[in-house]
ZAMARGU-4260 file (C-alpha; in steps of 0.2 Angstrom, whole numbers, plus 5000, padded with zeros to 4 digits):
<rodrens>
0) 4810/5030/4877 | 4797/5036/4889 | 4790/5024/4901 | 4772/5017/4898 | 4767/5026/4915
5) 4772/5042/4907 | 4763/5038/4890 | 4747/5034/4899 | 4749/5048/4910 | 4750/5059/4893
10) 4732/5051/4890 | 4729/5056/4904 | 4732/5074/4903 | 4724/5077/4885 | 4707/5067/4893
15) 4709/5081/4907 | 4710/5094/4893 | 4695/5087/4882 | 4685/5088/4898 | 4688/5105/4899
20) 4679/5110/4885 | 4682/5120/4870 | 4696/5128/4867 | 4695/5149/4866 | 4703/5162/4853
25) 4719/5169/4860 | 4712/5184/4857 | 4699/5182/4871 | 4713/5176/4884 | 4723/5187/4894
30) 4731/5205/4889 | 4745/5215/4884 | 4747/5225/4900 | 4761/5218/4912 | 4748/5217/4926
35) 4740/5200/4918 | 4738/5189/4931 | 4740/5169/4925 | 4733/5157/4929 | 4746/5144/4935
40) 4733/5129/4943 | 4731/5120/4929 | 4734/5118/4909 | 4718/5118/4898 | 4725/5123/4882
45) 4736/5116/4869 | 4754/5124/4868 | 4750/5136/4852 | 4736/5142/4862 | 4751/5151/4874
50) 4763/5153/4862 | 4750/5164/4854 | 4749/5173/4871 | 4765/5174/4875 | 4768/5185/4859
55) 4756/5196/4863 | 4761/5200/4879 | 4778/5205/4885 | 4790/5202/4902 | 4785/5193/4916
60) 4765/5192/4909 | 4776/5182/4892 | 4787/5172/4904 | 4772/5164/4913 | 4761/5158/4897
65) 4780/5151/4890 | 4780/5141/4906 | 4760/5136/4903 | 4765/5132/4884 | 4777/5120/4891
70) 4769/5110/4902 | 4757/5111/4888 | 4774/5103/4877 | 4777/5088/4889 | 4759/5084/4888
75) 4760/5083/4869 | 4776/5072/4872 | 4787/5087/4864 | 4801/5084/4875 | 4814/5090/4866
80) 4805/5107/4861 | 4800/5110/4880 | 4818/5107/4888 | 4825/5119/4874 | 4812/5133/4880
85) 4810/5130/4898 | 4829/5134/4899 | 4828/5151/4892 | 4814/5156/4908 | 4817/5165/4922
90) 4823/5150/4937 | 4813/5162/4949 | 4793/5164/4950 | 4784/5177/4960 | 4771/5165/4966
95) 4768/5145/4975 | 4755/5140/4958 | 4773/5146/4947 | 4784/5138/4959 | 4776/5122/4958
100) 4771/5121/4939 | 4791/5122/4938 | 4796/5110/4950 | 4784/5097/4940 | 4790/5103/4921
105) 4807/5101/4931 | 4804/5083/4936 | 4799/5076/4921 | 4815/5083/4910 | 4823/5075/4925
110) 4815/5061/4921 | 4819/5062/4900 | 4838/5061/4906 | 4836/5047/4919 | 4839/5059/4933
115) 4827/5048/4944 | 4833/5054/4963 | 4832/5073/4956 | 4815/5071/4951 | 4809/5064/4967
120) 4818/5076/4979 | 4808/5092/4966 | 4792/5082/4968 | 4793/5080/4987 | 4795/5100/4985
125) 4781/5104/4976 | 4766/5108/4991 | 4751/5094/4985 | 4737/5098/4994 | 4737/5117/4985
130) 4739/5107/4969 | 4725/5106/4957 | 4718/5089/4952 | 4725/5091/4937 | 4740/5095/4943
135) 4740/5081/4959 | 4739/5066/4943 | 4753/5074/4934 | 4762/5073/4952 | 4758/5056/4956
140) 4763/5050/4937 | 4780/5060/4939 | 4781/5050/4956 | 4777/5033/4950 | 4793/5032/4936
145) 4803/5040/4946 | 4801/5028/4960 | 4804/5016/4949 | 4818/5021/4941 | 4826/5021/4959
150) 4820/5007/4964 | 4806/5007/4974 | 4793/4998/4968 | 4779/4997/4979 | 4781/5016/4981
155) 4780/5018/4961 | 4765/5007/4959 | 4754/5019/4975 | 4757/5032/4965 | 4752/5023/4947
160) 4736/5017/4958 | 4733/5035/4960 | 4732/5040/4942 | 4722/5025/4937 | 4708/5028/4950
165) 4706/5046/4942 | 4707/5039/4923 | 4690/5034/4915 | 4699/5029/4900 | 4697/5009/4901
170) 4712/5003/4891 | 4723/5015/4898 | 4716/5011/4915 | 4718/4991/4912 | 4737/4994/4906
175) 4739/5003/4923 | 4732/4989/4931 | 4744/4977/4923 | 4761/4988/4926 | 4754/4988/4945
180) 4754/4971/4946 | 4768/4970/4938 | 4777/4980/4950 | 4772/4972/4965 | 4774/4954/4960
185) 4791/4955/4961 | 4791/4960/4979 | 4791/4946/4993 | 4775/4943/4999 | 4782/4947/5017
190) 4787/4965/5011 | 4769/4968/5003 | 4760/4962/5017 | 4771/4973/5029 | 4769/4986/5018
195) 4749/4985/5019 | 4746/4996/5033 | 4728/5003/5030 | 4716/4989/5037 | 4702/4985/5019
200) 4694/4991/5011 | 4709/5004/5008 | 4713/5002/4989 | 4730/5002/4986 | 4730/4990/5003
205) 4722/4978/4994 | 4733/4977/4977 | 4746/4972/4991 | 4737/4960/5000 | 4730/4954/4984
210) 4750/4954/4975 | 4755/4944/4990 | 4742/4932/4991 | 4746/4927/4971 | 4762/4924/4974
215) 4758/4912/4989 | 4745/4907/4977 | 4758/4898/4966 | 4762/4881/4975 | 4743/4880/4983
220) 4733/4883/4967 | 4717/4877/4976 | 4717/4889/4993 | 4723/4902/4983 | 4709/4903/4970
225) 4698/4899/4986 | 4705/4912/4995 | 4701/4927/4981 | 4684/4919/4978 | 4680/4926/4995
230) 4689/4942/4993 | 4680/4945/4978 | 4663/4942/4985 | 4668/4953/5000 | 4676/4967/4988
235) 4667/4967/4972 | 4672/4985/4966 | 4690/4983/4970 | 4698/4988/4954 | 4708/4973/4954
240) 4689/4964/4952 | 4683/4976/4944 | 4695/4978/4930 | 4709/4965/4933 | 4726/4963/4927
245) 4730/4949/4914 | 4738/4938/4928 | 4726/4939/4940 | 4712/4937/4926 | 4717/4921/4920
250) 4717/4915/4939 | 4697/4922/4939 | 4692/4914/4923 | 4702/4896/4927 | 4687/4882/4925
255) 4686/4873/4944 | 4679/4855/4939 | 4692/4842/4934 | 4690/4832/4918 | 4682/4815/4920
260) 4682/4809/4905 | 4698/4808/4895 | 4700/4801/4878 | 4720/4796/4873 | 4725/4794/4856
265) 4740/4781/4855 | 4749/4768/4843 | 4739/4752/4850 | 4745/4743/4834 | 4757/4741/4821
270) 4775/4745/4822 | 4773/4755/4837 | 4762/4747/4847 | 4773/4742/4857 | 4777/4760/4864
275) 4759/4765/4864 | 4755/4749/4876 | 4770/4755/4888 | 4760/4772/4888 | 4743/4766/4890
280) 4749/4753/4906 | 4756/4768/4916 | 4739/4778/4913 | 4730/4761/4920 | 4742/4760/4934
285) 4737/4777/4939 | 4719/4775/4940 | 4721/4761/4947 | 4733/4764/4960 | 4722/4777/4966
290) 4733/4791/4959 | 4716/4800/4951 | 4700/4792/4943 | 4696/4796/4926 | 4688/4788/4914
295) 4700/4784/4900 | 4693/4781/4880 | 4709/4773/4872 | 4707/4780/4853 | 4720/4768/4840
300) 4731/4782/4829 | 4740/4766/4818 | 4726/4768/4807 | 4729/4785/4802 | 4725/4800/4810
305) 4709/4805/4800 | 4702/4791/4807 | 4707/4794/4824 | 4698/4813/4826 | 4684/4806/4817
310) 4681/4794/4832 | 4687/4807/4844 | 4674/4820/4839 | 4662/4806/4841 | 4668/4805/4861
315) 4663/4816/4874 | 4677/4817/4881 | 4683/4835/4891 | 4700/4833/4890 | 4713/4826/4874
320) 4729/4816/4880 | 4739/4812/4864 | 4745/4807/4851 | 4764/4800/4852 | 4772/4802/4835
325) 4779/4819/4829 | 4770/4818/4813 | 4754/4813/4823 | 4753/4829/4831 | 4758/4840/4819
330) 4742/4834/4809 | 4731/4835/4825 | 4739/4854/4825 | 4733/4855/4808 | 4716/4851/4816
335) 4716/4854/4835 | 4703/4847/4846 | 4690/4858/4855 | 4696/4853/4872 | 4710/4856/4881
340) 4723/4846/4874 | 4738/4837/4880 | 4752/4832/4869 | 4763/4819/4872 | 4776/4826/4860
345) 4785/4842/4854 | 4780/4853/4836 | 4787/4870/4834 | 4773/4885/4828 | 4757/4892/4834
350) 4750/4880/4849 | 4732/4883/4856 | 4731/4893/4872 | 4723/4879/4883 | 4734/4866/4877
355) 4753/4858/4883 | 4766/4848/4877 | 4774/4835/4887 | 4789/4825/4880 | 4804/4817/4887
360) 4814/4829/4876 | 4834/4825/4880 | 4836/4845/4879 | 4829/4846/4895 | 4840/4834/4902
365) 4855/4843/4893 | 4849/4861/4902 | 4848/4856/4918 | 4865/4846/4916 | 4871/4864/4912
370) 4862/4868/4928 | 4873/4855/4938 | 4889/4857/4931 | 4886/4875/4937 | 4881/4872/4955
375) 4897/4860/4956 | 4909/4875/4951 | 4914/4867/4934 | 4921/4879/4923 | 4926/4874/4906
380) 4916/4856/4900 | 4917/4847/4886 | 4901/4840/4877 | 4903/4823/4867 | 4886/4821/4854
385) 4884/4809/4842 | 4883/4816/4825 | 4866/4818/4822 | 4851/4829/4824 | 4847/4825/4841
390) 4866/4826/4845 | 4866/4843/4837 | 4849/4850/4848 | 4857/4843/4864 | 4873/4851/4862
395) 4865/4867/4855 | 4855/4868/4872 | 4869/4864/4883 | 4880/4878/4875 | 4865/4891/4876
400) 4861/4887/4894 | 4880/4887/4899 | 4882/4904/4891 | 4870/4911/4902 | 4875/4902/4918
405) 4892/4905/4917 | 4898/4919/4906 | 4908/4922/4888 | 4923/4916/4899 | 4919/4901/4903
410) 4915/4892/4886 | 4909/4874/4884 | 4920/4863/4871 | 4908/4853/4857 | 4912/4839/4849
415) 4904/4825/4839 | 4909/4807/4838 | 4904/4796/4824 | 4905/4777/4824 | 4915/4768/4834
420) 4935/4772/4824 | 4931/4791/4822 | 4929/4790/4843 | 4944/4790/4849 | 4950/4803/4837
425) 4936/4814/4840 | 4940/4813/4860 | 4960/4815/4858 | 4956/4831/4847 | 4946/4838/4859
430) 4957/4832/4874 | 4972/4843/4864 | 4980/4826/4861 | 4981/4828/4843 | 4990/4845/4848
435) 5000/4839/4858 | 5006/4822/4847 | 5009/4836/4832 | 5021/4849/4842 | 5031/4832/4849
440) 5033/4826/4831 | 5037/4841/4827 | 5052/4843/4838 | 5059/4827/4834 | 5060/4832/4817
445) 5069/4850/4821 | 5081/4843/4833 | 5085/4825/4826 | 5083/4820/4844 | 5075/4803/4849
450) 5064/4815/4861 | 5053/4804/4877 | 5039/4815/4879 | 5022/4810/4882 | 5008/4820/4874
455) 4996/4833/4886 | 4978/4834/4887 | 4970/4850/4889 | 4972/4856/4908 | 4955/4867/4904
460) 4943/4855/4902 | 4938/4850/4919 | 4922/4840/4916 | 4914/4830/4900 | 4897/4829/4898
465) 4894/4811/4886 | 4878/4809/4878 | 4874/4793/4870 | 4866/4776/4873 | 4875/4763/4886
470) 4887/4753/4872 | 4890/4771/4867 | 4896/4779/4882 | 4904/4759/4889 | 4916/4763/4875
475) 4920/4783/4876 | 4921/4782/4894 | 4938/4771/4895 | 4945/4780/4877 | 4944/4797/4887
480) 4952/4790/4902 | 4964/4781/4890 | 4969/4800/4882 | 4970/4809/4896 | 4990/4811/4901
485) 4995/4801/4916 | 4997/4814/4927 | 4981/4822/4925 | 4968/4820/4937 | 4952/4812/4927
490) 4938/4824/4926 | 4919/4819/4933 | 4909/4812/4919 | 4893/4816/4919 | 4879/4806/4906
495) 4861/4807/4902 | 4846/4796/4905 | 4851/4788/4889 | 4866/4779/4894 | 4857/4771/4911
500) 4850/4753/4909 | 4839/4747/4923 | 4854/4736/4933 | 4860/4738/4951 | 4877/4745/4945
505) 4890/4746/4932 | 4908/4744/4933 | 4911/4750/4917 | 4902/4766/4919 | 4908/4767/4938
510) 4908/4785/4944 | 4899/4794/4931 | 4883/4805/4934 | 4867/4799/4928 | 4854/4812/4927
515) 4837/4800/4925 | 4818/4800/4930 | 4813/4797/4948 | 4806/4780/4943 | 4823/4773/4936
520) 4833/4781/4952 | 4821/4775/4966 | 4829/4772/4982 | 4814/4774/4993 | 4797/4777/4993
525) 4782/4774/4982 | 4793/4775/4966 | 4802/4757/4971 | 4787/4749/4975 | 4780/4756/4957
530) 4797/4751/4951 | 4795/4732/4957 | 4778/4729/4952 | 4781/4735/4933 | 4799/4724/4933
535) 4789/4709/4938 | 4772/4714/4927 | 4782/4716/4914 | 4801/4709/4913 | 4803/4710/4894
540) 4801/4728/4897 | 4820/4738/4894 | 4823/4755/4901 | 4815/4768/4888 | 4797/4758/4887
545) 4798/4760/4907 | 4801/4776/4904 | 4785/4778/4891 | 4776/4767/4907 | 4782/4782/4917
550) 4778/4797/4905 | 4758/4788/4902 | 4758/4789/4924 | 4762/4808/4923 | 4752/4812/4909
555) 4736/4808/4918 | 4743/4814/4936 | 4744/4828/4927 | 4726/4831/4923 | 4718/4837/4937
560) 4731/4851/4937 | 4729/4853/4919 | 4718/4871/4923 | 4731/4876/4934 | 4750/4874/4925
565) 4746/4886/4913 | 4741/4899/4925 | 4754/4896/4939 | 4769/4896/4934 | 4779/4891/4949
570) 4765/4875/4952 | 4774/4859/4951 | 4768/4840/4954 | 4781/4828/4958 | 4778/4812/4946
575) 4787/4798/4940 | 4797/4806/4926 | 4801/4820/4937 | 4797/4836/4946 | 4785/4844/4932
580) 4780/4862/4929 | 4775/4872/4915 | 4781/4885/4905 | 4778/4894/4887 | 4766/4879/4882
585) 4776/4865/4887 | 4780/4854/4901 | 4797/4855/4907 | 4803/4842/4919 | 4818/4842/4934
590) 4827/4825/4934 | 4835/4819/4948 | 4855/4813/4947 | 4864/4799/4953 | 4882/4792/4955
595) 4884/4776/4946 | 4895/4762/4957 | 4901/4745/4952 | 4889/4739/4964 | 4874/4749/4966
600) 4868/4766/4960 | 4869/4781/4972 | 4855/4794/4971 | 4861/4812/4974 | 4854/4826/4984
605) 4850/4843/4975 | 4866/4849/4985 | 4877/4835/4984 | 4892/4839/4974 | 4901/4827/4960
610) 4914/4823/4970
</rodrens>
């Protein structure tokens, strides 16, 4: 498959040959006499066009219009055709134009077989300055994909910058752009601004500076869009302004006023009300903490949600927080507002550009336990679910995240539990106990021997990740310690946020890893403060509607840096739910983890291993 630089550099030719003008009769080019000087500088005509003259003529006068005729090929993207032909020419050329009209149909079949380090050292061959315009694109095309073939990306994209300079074709130009930027945003910032030699306004010194800066950019949102402000208003025709890549045009066009007035759409009554309320009293905290100052419109969604967009589109409200319920969204989707729009739940499908979701979906937690497991070198876990839907997406998450972090070898173990008898069957089976009991049995039977043996675990497994809520994991926790032989050394247990009650220590559940939000784990700072006041506010309060109190907090932290989460992908804001970031229309949170004691619960570093 040819490369897109190669593909727009085809465009680039045949815009080269239009501009050349019309295309003469073979008859009125050349002539049959071996004396026929060619014309080896350019290629204006279509390959029949030398085909034709190259039947007319005979020797080295034939020779020369089958080498035009394949350079004419490769622009016309016969590949195939041209490599068969150009291997039946003569490998010597009487004159420099010849020479280097080879060396560059040379480079690109090079190029057709991935021969990238050949291509390059035939380019660097062919004299540029006695090249033709023409010819100097085709060069610097050749150049660009070869460079990146071998892995020189800043090099590949100076030579793309050269072609896109010299292309009038706008599309073609503006998918040059993007592949430039795309090049050189994934080099360090220090390696592009070092490579930026040439002081501005030098072009291709700016798509450095420029590549650099956006990657800067991405923790400082505010100085960065600052910073290009000025740049632009110093370098308007810069063709990163003039005709910017996809990136960096999102970055131009981001609104720069925060949304003062937000109107949230929650369950204030009826069965729910109660997790709607836990919402709404951690947006009001963070007003009035100081945390940002908004002005909030609560919109009721208990009485059906026709009724709430009616009164929202009565509201002049610039930006949408809400709803809560599943099937509450999924019929605002149906109708989506004309502001941005924050969700505080997650619906697969279409979702509006300028819109996010943010839930406190357990599949994230399940990734990043993945994550964990991985840093602390575990090898071969074992996943306990409970045998439901959200158990399934869990463990489905887990498996897909530990495939890619540590390799077909190293596969996860899934299992379900049930109720409370199907537990410790489910744990023995995937311990290998069952296994194990059956063989023994077994053997007693074929020798008629009163055999003492005690039945194995699995020596594989080597860390158990238990999703459940705290009665759930209080009971598996000492069934698997009950089924694991009594020589083997226990493996860590690590739980989710849905295990962990608010409590200063549990000696059941002593030594297990809690993954949890910042506001549940608070050992220091602002968090334990937050943390005491809602406690005392509120004592009724259990774990998950703290939780809701935290997510309605976050949800409107995050609106003065709802124009940048879309557009910045490595921006983050550290909240009470978490560190938060987004990515493909979603909020995606990163947890903290904790060792659980009988006593007190121990907060873990990022690089503070399980054991």
């Amino acid at each position: 498959m040819q490369s897109l630089s190669r593909r727009l550099g085809a465009i680039v030719v045949a815009l080269l040959l239009t501009a050349c003008g019309s295309t003469p009769s073979p008859d009125s080019g050349g002539s049959s006499s071996s004396g026929t000087t060619l014309n080896y500088t350019s290629i204006e005509q279509n390959s029949a066009f030398y085909f034709s003259l190259a039947q007319r003529n005979s020797g080295n006068t034939a020779a020369g219009y089958r080498l035009l005729a394949v350079g004419a090929l490769l622009s016309e993207g016969q590949d195939e055709r041209a490599a068969q032909i150009y291997a039946a020419l003569p490998t010597q050329w009487a004159t420099t134009d010849a020479r280097s009209l080879a060396l560059l149909i040379e480079s690109e079949l090079a190029l057709n077989q991935q021969q990238a380090e050949t291509a390059v050292r035939k380019l660097k061959a062919v004299p540029e300055r006695e090249l033709s315009q023409q010819f100097k694109l085709w060069r610097a095309r050749l150049l660009g994909d070869a460079y990146r073939l071998t892995g020189d990306p800043i090099e590949a994209a100076r030579q793309l910058a050269i072609v896109a300079a010299n292309t009038d074709d706008q599309p073609a130009r503006l998918a040059m752009h993007d592949s430039i930027w795309s090049l050189l945003t994934d080099v360090s910032p220090f390696t592009l601004v070092g490579a930026a030699s040439a002081p501005a306004p030098d072009p291709f010194s700016g798509w450095l500076r420029l590549a650099a800066l956006h990657q800067e950019g991405q923790t400082d949102p505010q100085r960065y869009i600052a910073r290009l402000t000025e740049l632009r208003e110093q370098y308007p025709n810069h063709p990163a302004f003039t005709l910017p890549p996809a990136p960096l045009a999102r970055v131009l066009t981001l609104e720069t006023t925060t949304p003062q007035r937000v109107a949230v759409l929650l369950p204030l009554s009826g069965r729910n009300q109660s997790l709607g309320e836990a919402i709404r009293d951690g947006m009001v905290h963070a007003v009035l903490s100081g945390a940002t100052s908004i002005e909030l419109q609560f919109i009721d969604t208990a009485g059906g949600m026709d009724k709430a967009l009616t009164e929202l589109a009565r509201s002049n409200a610039e930006l949408v927080i809400g709803p809560l319920l599943k099937p509450d969204v999924e019929a605002m989707l149906a109708k989506p507002p004309s502001q941005p729009w924050l969700a505080l739940n997650r619906s697969p499908g279409s979702w509006p550009a300028a819109s996010l979701q943010f839930a406190l979906a357990p599949e994230d937690e399940a990734a990043q336990t993945a994550q964990r497991m991985a840093q602390d070198g575990i090898r071969h876990p074992l996943v306990l679910v409970p045998a439901s839907s959200v158990g399934s997406r869990v463990s489905g998450t887990f498996d897909s995240h530990w495939r890619q972090l540590a390799g077909a070898d190293h596969s996860a173990v899934i299992a379900s539990y049930g109720d409370r008898k199907g537990v410790q069957q489910t744990v023995a089976n995937a311990l290998g106990i069952g296994g194990s009991q059956s063989r023994i049995r077994e053997l007693r039977q074929t020798s008629g021997l009163d055999l003492e043996a005690e039945p194995r675990s699995r020596r594989d497994i080597d860390a158990i990740y238990l999703y459940g809520n705290p009665a759930e994991a209080r009971f598996i926790k000492p069934t698997i310690e009950s089924s694991l032989s009594g020589s083997a050394t226990p493996p860590p247990i690590y739980a989710s946020a849905s295990a962990h009650e608010l409590s200063n220590g549990d000696s059941e559940l002593a030594g297990v890893l809690i993954s949890d939000m910042p506001l549940l784990l608070a050992d220091a700072g602002p968090a334990v403060d937050t943390l005491k006041l809602v406690r005392t506010t509120w004592p009724q309060r259990g774990a998950q509607e703290l939780r809701l109190f935290a997510l309605g907090h976050d949800a409107l932290l995050l609106v003065p840096s709802f124009r940048y989460l879309a557009a910045f992908p490595g921006y983050e804001v550290r909240g009470l739910t978490g560190t938060l970031h987004a990515r493909d229309g979603q909020i995606h949170r990163n947890v903290d983890w904790a060792r659980i004691g009988t006593s007190a619960t121990e907060r873990l570093s990022d690089g503070q291993q399980q054991q």
